[in-house]
N, C-alpha and C positions, 0 to 999 in steps of 0.2 A: 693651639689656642682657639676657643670659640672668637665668632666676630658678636655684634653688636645684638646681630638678628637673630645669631641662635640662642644667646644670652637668653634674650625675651622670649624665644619660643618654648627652651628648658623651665625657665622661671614659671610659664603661664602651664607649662606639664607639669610639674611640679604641686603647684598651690590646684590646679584643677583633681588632679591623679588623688592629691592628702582629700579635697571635700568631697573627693568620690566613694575612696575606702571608707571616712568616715558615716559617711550614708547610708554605706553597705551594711557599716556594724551596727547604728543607730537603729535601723529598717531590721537588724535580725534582732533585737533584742527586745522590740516592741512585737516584731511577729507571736516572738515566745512567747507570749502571755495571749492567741489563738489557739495553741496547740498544749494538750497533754505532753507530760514532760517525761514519763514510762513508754509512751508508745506514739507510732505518728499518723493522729487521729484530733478534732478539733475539739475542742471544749463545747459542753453546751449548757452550762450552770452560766454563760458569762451576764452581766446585767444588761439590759438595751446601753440604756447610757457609756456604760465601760466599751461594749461594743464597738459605738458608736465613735467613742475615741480614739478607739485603736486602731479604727478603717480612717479617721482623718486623720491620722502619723503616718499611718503607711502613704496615704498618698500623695503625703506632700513630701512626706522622704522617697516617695518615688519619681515627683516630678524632679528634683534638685539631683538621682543619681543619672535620671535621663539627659539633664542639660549638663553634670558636671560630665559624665562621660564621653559627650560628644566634644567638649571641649577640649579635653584629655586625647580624643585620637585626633582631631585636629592639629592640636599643638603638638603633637609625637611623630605625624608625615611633616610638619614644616621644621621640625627640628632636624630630623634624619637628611633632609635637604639642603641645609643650612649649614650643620654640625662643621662637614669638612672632614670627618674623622677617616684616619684609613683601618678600616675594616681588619686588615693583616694585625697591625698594632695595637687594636684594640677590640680582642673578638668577643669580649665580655658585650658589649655595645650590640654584637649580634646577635649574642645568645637573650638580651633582654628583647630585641623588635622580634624575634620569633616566642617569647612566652606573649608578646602582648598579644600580637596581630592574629596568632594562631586562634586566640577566643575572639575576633572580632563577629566571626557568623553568628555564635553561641549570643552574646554582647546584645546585638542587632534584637535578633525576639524577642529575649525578657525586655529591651526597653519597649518593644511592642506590647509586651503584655503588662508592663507596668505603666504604661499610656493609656492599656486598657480599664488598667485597674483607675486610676484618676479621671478619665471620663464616665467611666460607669459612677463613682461617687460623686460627683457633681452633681446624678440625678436626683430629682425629689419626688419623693425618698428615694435613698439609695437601696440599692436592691443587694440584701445582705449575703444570700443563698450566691447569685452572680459573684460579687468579692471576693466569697470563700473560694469557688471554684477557681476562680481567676490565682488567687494568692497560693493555691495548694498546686496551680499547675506550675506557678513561678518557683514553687522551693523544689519542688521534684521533675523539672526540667531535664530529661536525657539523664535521669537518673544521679542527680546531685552534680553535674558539670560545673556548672555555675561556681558553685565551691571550691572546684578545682579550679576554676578562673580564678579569684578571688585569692587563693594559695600563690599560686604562679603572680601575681601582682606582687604581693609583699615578698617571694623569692628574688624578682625584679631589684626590689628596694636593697638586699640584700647585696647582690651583685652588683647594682650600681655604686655601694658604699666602698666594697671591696674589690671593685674591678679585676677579675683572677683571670689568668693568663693573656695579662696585658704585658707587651713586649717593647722594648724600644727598638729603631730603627737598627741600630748595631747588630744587634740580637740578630731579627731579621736576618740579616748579610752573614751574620757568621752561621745562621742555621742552612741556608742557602747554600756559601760558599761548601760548609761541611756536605750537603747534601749533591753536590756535584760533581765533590770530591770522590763520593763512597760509589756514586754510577756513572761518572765518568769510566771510556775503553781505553787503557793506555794500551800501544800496541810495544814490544819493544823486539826489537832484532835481533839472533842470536845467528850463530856461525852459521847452522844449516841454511839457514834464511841467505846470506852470501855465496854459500856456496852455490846454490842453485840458482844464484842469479847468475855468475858466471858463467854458467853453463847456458 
């Protein structure tokens, strides 16, 4: 059973982790409409105006994935601290804090560059050439990582619903006992074994 504190710390992973992914998808389907949809190369028919709109979505859906994110690995070290869970019993549990933490390095830059990309459009004017660059190093990052992050999240979602090879405590003890059973040495004593003790 969780206590009171991991309650709260799952709950605020939870509702952080949902406005994060939603950000991720929100922020990729306004990208599309930057880039040609045959090959991956930028539009350049688009209006100033339209432009101008699609660089302030981005970068307020990239201010909210920067703050939801950090909120999300916050609350995922105070949960994993709090939980109580034993690890044996529930390795599902482990196999979700290695797809998360494993993209924490990946994680850390693009919020760097999507930081960048929000401070650069505050400027007046914003410097459009700058965004592009900025937005084209974000999608093609270590060569579509990011996306693989993004997968391994909602595979998370997945595992966490279905928690698979989760064992109870019995289980444990009879896989144990079996397993001490099959490399336990039993020695046992046969005649010649007496005889040459006599001697």
């Amino acid at each position: 059973m969780l206590n009171k504190s991991a309650k709260f710390w799952l709950s605020l992973l939870i509702l952080a982790g949902a406005v994060y992914l939603g950000a991720i998808n929100v922020r990729g389907l306004i990208g599309n409409d930057l880039l040609n949809y045959d090959e991956f190369s930028f539009r350049t028919s688009i209006p100033p105006d339209e432009e101008n709109w699609i660089f302030r979505m981005l970068s307020y859906t990239s201010l909210v994935i920067i703050i939801a994110y950090a909120v999300t690995f916050v609350s995922a070290i105070f949960f994993l601290k709090n939980c109580k869970l034993n690890l044996k019993e529930n390795p599902w549990l482990l196999m979700c804090s290695i797809l998360f933490f494993v993209f924490v390095p990946v994680e850390i830059y693009t919020s760097y560059l999507d930081l960048k990309f929000y401070l650069l459009f505050l400027q007046n004017p914003p410097n459009h050439d700058g965004l592009l660059r900025i937005f084209g190093e974000r999608i093609g990052f270590l060569k579509g990582v990011p996306w693989i992050a993004t997968l391994s999240y909602y595979s998370i979602i997945f595992i966490s619903v279905y928690q698979p090879l989760k064992k109870t405590t019995e289980q444990l003890e009879q896989e144990k006992k079996k397993r001490d059973e099959e490399y336990s040495y039993k020695y046992f004593m046969h005649e010649e074994d007496d005889t040459n003790s006599e001697r």
